[in-house]
N, C-alpha and C positions, 0 to 999 in steps of 0.2 A: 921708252916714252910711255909704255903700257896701252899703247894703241895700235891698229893694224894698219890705221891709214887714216889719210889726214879725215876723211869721209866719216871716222867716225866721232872725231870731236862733235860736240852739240855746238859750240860756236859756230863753225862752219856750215852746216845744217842752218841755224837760222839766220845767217849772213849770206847763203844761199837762197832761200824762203824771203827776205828780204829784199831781195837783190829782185826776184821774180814780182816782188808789188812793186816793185819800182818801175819796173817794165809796165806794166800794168796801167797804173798811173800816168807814166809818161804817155803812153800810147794814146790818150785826149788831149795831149798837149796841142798848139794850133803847127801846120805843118811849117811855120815859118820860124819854129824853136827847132827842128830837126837837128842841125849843127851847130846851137847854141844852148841852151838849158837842157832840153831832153838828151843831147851827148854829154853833156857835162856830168849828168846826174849819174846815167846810168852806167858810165864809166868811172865815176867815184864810187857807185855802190855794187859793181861786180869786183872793184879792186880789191875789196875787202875779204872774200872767199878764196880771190884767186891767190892773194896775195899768204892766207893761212898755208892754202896750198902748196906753194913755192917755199915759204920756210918749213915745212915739214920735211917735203925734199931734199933739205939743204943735209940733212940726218943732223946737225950740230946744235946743241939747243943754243949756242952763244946767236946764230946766226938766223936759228926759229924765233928767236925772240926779238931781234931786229925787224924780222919782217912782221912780225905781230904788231909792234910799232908804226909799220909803214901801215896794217892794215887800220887800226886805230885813228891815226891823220886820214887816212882814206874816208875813215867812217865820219868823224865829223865836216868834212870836206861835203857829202851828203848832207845830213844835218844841215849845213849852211845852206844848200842849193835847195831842199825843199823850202825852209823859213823864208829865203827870197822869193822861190817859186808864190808862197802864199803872197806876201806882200806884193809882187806885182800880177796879181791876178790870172795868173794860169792853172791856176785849182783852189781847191776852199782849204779851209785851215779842218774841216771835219775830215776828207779826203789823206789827209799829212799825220795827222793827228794819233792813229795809229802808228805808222811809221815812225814818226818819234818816239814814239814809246819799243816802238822793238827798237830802238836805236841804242836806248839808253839800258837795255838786257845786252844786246852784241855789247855794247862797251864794257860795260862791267865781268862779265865773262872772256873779252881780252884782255883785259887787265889783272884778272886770275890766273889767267893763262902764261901771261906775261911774268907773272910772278912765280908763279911753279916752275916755268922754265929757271929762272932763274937758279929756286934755290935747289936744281937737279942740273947742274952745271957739268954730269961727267960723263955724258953723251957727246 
């Protein structure tokens, strides 16, 4: 795969980095989201690193690339939970606003990733 471990992809690195504003973020949320929006969220957006991580393990790119998918749906699954977070008023859209934007770098870099696996199919 030309890597030493999943730790050295750049996706995972800023799906990690991501994952920790989210913590971040959520941590103002009001404490009656505990087990409602702030679980929600930051259990979509750790899914996404952990999720890199688990198909790296798998050693098979057929089944690294499955999980890149899973981490993918993870990632917009976030996305959705911050844009609602904004609409029903438990943070501002300027607070999100970055996030989105490193949303949409993780996505496109699993999507490359997703595709390289692909076409190195003899792992």
């Amino acid at each position: 795969m030309g890597t030493q471990t999943y730790q050295d992809f750049d996706v995972w690195q800023r799906a990690m980095s991501l994952a920790e504003k989210v913590y971040n973020l959520t941590s103002d949320f009001p404490k009656e989201e505990l087990y409602g929006m702030t679980s929600q969220i930051r259990r979509s957006a750790i899914s996404v690193p952990a999720n890199i991580a688990e198909g790296w393990a798998r050693h098979n790119n057929n089944e690294f690339t499955h999980f890149i998918r899973i981490a993918h749906g993870s990632l917009r699954e976030l996305e959705t939970h911050l844009i609602l977070s904004v609409r029903i008023s438990l943070c501002s859209q300027d607070s999100v606003q970055p996030l989105l934007e490193e949303i949409i770098i993780v996505s496109k870099q699993l999507l490359s990733l997703g595709r390289s696996l692909k076409g190195n199919n003899n792992a």
